[in-house]
N, C-alpha and C positions, 0 to 999 in steps of 0.2 A: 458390727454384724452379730447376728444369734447364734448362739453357739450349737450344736448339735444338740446335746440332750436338752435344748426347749425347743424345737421342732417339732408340730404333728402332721404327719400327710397322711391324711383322711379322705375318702368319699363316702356317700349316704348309698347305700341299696336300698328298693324301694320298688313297691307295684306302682303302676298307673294309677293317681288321685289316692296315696298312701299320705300325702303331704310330702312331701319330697322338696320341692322349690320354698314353700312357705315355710321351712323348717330353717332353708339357708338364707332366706330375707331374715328370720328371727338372728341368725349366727352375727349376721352383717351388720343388724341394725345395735344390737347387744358388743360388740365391739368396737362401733365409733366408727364404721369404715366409710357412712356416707351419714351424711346430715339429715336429719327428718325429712328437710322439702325435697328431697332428692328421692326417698324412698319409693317404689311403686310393686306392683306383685309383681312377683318372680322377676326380681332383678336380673337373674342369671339367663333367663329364655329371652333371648336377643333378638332371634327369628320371629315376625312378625305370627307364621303358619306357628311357631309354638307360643306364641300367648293366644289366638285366636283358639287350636285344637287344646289348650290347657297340656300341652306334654310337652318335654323335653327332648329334642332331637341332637345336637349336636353336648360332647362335654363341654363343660366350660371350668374353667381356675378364680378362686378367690386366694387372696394375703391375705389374713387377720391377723393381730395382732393382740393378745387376751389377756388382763392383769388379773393373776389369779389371787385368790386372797393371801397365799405363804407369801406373797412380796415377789414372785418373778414372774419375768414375762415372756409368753410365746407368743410364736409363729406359728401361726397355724396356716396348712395351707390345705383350701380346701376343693375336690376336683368331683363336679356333680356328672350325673351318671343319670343315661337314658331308664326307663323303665320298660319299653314297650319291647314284645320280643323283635320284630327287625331290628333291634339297634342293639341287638346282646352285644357285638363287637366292640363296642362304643364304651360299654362297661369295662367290655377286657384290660382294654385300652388303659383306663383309669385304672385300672385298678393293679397295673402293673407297676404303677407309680406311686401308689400307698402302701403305708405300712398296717393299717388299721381302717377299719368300714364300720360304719353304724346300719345294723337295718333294722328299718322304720318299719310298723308294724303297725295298721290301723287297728285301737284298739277293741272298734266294733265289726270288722271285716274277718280280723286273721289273718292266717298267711295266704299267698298265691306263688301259684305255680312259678311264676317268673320271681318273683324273688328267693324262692329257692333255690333257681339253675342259678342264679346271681351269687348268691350265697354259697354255693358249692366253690364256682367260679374260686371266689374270694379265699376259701379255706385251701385249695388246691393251690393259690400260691403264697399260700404260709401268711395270710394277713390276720389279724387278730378282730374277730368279728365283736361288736358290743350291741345287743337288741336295745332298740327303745320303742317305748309302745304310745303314739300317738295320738292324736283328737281325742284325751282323756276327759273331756268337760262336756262330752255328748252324753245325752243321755243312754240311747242305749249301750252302751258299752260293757265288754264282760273280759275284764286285763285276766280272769284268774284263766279262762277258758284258754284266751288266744295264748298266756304263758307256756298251758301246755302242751296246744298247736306247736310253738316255736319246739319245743326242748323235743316232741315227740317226730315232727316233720323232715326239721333241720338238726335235730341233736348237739343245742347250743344250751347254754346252762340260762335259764330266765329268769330264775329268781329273781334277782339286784334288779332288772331290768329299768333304769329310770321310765317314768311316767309322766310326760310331757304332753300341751297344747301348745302344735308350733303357732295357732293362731291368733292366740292371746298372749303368747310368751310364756305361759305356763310352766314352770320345771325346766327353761332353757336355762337358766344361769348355772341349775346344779349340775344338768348334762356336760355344761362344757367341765365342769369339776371335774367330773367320771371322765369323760373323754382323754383330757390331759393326764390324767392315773394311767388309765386303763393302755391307752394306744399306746405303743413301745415307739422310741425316737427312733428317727433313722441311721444307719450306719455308714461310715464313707470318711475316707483317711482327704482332708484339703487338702495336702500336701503330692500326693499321686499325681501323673497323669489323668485328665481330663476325661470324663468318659459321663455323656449325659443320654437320656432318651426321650425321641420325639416322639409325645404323646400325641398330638393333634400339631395341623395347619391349614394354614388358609391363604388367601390372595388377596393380598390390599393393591385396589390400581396403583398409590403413590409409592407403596414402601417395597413394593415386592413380596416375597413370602413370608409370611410370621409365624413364626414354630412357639411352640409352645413344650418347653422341655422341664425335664425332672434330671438334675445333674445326680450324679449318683457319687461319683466322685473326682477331686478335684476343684478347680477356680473357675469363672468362664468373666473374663471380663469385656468392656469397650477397648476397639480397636485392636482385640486379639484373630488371628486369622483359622480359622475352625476348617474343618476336615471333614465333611460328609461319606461314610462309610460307604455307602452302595455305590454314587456316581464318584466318588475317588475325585472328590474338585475342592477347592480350597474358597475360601470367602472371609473378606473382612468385617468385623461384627461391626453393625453401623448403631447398632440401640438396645440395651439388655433393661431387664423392669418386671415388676410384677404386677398384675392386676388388681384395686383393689375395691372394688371390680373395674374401676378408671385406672387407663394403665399411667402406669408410674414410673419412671426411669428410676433405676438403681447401679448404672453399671456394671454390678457384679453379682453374679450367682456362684453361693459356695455350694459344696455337695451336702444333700439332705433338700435344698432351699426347689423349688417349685418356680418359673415365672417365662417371660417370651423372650425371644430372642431373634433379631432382622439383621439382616446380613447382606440386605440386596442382592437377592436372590431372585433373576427375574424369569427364571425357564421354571416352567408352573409344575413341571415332575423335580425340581433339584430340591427337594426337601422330604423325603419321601415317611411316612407316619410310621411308626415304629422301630425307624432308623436308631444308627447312633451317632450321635457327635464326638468330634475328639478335637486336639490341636493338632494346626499341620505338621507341629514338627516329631510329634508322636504316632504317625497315622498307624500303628500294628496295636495299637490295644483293642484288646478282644469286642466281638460284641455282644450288647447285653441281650441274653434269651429270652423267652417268657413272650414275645407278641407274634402269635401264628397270623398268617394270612387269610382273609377269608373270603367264601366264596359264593359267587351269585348264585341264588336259588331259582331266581324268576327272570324269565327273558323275555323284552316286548320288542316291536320294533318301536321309533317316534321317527315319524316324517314330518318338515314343517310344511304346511298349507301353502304360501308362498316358497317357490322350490328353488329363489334369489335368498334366502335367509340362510342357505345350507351352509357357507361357511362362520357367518352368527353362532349358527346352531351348533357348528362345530368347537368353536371358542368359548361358548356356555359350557360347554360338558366338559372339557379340558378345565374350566375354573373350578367347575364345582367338585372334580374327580378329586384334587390334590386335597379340598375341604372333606372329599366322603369316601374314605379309601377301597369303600366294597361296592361303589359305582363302577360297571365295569363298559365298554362301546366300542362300536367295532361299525364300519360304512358297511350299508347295505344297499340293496335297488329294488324295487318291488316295482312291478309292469302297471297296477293299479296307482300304485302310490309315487312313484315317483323318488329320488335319492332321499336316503335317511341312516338313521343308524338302528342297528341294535341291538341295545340295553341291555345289561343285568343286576337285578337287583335282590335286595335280601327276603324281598317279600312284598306283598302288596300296597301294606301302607308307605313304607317305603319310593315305591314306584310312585304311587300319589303325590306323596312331599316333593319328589325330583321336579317331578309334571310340573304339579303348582310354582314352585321357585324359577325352574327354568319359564313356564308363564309370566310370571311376576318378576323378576327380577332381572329378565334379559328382554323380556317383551317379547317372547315367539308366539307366535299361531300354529302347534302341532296336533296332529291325529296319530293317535296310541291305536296300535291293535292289539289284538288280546292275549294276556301274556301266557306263557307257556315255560315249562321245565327242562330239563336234562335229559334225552333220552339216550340209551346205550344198546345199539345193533349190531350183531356179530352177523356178518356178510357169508355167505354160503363160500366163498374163498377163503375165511377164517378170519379174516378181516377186520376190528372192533373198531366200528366210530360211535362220535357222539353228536347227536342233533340236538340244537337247542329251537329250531324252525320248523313249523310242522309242512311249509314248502321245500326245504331242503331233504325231505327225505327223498331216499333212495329207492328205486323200482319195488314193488312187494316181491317182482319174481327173485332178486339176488337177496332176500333178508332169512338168516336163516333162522334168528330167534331175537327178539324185538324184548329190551328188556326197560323195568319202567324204576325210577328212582324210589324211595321207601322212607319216609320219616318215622321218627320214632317219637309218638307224644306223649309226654305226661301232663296230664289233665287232672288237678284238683277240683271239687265239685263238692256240695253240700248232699248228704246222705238224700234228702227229697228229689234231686233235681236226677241223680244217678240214671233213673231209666232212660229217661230223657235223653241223656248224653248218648251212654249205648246205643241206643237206637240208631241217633245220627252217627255213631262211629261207625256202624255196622250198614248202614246205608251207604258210608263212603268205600267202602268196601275195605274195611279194619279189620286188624284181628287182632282180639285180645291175650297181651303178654302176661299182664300183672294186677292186680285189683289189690288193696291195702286199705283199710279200714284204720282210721287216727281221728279217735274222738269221733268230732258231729262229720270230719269229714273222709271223702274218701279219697284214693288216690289212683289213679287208672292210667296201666301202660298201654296203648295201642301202635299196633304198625300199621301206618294208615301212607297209600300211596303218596307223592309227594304233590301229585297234578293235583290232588281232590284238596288238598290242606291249603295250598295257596290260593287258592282261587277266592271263596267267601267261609270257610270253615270255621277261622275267628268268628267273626259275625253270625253265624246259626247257631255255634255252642253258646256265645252271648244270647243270642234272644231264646235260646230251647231250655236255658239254666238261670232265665231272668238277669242276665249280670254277673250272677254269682263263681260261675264258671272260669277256673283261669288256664291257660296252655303255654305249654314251652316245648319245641321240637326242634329235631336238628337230624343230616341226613345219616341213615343208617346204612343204606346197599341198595344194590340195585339188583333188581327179581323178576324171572321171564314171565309176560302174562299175554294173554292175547288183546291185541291195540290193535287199531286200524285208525288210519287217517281217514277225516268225512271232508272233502271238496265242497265250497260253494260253486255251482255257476248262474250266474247271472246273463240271461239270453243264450245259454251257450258257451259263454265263456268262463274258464277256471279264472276266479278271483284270489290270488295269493295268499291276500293277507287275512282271509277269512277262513284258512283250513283250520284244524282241531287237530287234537288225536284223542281218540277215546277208546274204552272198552267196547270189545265187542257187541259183548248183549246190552250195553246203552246206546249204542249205534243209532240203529234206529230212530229213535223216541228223542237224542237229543238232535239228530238230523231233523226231524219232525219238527220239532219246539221249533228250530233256528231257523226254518222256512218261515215257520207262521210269525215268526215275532217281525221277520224281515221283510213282509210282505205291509204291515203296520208300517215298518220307517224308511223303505222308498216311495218317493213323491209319483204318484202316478204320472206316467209320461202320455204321448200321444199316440202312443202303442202297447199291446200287449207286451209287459214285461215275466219272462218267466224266470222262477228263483228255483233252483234245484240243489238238493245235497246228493252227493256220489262216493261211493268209496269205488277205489278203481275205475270201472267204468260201467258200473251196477250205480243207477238211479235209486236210490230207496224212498225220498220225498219231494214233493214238488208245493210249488201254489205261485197264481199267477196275482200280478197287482193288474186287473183291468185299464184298458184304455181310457182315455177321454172322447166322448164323443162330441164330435160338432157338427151340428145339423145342415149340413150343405142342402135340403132339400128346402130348405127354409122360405127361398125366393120365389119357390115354385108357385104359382096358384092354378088349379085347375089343368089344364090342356094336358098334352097325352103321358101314359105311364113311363113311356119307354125314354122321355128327358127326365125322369125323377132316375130311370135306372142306370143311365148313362152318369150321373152325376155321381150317383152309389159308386158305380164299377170305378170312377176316375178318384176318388175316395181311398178306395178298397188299395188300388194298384199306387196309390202315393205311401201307403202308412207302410204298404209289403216294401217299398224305395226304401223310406226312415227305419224300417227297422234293421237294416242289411246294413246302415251306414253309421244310424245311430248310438250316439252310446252314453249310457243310463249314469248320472251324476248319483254317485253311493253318498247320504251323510254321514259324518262323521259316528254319530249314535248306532249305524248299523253296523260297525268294527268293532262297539264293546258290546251289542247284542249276544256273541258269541258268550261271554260273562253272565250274562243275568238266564241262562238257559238253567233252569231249577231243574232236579232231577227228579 
């Protein structure tokens, strides 16, 4: 076994396309852990959605193994970490299980906003952060600038900073040198009571739950019977090992060591992520602190299409939830839609990745309606609840003050692009906390509602800042404003799952939009269909999708008016029948219409 002080438990921080995975293909391939023909990019991105989107969604664990030149050998264990901000939790995660974090640092980019809230993350639980400044053999690059981006942004010392191309291997052999110096061994008596933490798990149909833990201290060996701290249930460990990245049985994990552990464990909540493990016969040792729970931001509904899938659909989301701890569901019904659930998620792309997988990986046919936030109403009886449906609210006459969630962002931005941003903060209806000036770039606090930020906000400040633009936000309070929910009806009837809530004075204009655009993606029927927005019971926009006409006069030729007119009237009095009984198939494209309504 490795003894403690040659242990490193390390993760990489990193923005989106900092290099980040190609850094840990270079670790993998630089240690022997897998043979050239086996090699392929981003060994670690498993999910098919993250080699296809190029990001990292779920952590994952490597074993290394590293002969350094003084003659000994470590363990390194290495746990990669999302970049994108939906998946800050994911970092947390990781990074409660290391001692030490490397952040990657594109040496022609600089820093972003997200790897700073990372990096903060890291220092507030006492990890030893080391910068390396990567893609060095680009031409344009400027290490001395981004050195002092780091030391001025994040106040980490950059001088030594190794200067690495994770692409070519570049400066990899000396990093692991610094690495091994630099990152402090982990601490933990083998001899203690058992006491480990479940970083990540997931669902294997054959094995049951595979946890993936960081012992902290103590043995954990085969055939020992473990102690789940939350559900208080006992299991016998059926397979312990590390990944390297092919899992590898080992038996035994000492404290410091990193690796998975099955237990047949077949109830899809009895392993829960950031639990602790213990032995049965110890079950009062304390448990380890440090992993908060966290909380959905954005709530949609998903209905499947066929309404025989609903308990598919329900055994999908049960899998994936024990895999993605901030999945949150809950059965709903919607009159238009038929039974479904609905969702919370950490933010938009998020909700995407769920969509796609449960797509792809369970084979449903669902329709998403449009997601929505937290809202907080204090009821004229004193009352506080919270809506996350913009159907479920409550009468306007009992609300006495209608209050709306608040993010707080920080937004890096290159000095050029600054107005730009502004603008759009202040569009969303922001207001400016902070502005900081660091170097070429700047740094900007806005409280910006939380409705306006999830919706397309990433994406505007990307294209309003060419790219350059990076954001990190998280919720701040909630603040009384005037909202009002806007109603679709379609012929007359309230359709559920297309309500809103919006600001007052956009009322209007996004009522407006959402008629017009809805009027484009129903299929014209064989009657006048009308499309209405309402707040209360005040009409503010309309537009009708025309009928179809069919010439019944067609057969006519010649002889008297009054048989073309009869034909008319038996026309007239069929479509007034169809449309009292008829009723108008919505597609799917006109539930995320509600989305693409620009301000």
């Amino acid at each position: 076994m490795t003894a403690l002080t040659n242990i490193r438990n390390f993760s990489i921080i990193a923005h989106i396309d900092h290099g980040k995975s190609t850094l840990a293909d270079r670790f993998i391939q630089m240690c022997g852990a897998l043979q050239d023909r086996e090699m392929q990019e981003q060994v670690l991105d498993s999910m098919d959605i993250e080699r296809e989107r190029g990001i990292t969604i779920k952590a994952q664990s490597v074993t290394l193994y590293y002969d350094h030149p003084n003659g000994e050998r470590y363990q390194l264990n290495f746990i990669d970490t999302p970049g994108h901000v939906d998946f800050s939790y994911e970092v947390s995660r990781s990074l409660a299980a290391c001692e030490g974090a490397l952040l990657v640092v594109d040496a022609a980019q600089g820093v972003e906003a997200q790897s700073v809230a990372n990096c903060y993350t890291a220092v507030d639980q006492g990890l030893e952060v080391l910068p390396v400044l990567n893609k060095i053999d680009l031409p344009q690059v400027e290490p001395e600038r981004v050195i002092q981006e780091i030391e001025e942004i994040i106040g980490i010392e950059a001088d030594e900073a190794p200067r690495v191309s994770a692409k070519s291997g570049l400066g990899v052999e000396a990093l692991l040198q610094v690495l091994v110096e630099r990152i402090p061994a982990p601490e933990g008596d083998r001899e203690a009571p058992l006491q480990a933490l479940i970083i990540d798990s997931w669902f294997d149909n054959y094995l049951g739950v595979v946890s993936l833990v960081r012992v902290r201290q103590g043995r954990l060996k085969k055939g020992d019977k473990i102690y789940i701290k939350s559900t208080q249930e006992a299991h016998p460990v059926t397979s312990i090992g590390v990944f390297t990245p092919k899992p590898l049985e080992t038996d035994l994990l000492e404290a410091g060591e990193v690796g998975f552990v099955i237990a047949g464990i077949k109830d899809i909540q009895g392993a829960p992520v950031g639990d602790t493990i213990t032995h049965d016969k110890t079950p009062d040792v304390e448990n380890i602190p440090g992993f908060k729970q966290v909380t959905p931001q954005v709530y949609a509904g998903m209905f499947p299409v066929d309404s025989s899938d609903f308990e598919k659909f329900r055994e999908a989301l049960q899998k994936l939830q024990i895999n993605d701890a901030a999945l949150f569901f809950e059965p709903d019904t919607s009159d238009a839609l038929g039974f479904g659930f609905r969702c919370g998620f950490l933010g938009m792309l998020h909700m995407e990745i769920i969509q796609e997988r449960l797509e792809r990986e369970y084979d449903l046919d669902l329709i998403t309606t449009a997601p929505s936030v937290i809202y907080e109403i204090e009821k004229k009886n004193g009352e506080v609840i919270h809506v996350d449906n913009p159907s479920k609210l409550p009468d306007i006459g009992v609300i006495q003050e209608f209050r709306e969630p608040i993010a707080r962002c920080h937004i890096l931005v290159p000095q050029d692009y600054l107005g730009n941003v502004m603008t759009l903060c202040i569009e969303r209806r922001g207001v400016q906390v902070d502005m900081r000036f660091m170097g070429n770039q700047v740094q900007l606090v806005f409280d910006i509602p939380m409705g306006e930020v999830v919706m397309d906000f990433f994406d505007r400040l990307k294209s309003v800042s060419r790219g350059f633009a990076s954001l990190d936000y998280g919720f701040e309070r909630y603040e009384a404003d005037k909202l009002v929910r806007v109603d679709v009806l379609i012929n007359g009837d309230k359709v559920d799952a297309l309500a809103m809530i919006v600001h007052q004075d956009n009322a209007r204009f996004r009522g407006n939009q959402l008629v017009v655009k809805m009027k484009e993606l129903i299929p014209r029927q064989m009657f006048d269909v009308a499309i209405q927005a309402a707040i209360g019971s005040q009409i503010i926009a309309r537009s009708t999708v025309k009928a179809m006409r069919k010439d019944v006069t067609a057969k006519c030729y010649g002889g008297d008016v009054s048989r073309k007119k009869k034909l008319l009237q038996k026309q007239k009095e069929g479509k007034k029948r169809m449309k009292q009984v008829g009723s108008v198939e919505i597609p799917q494209e006109a539930f995320l219409a509600v989305l693409k309504v620009d301000d």
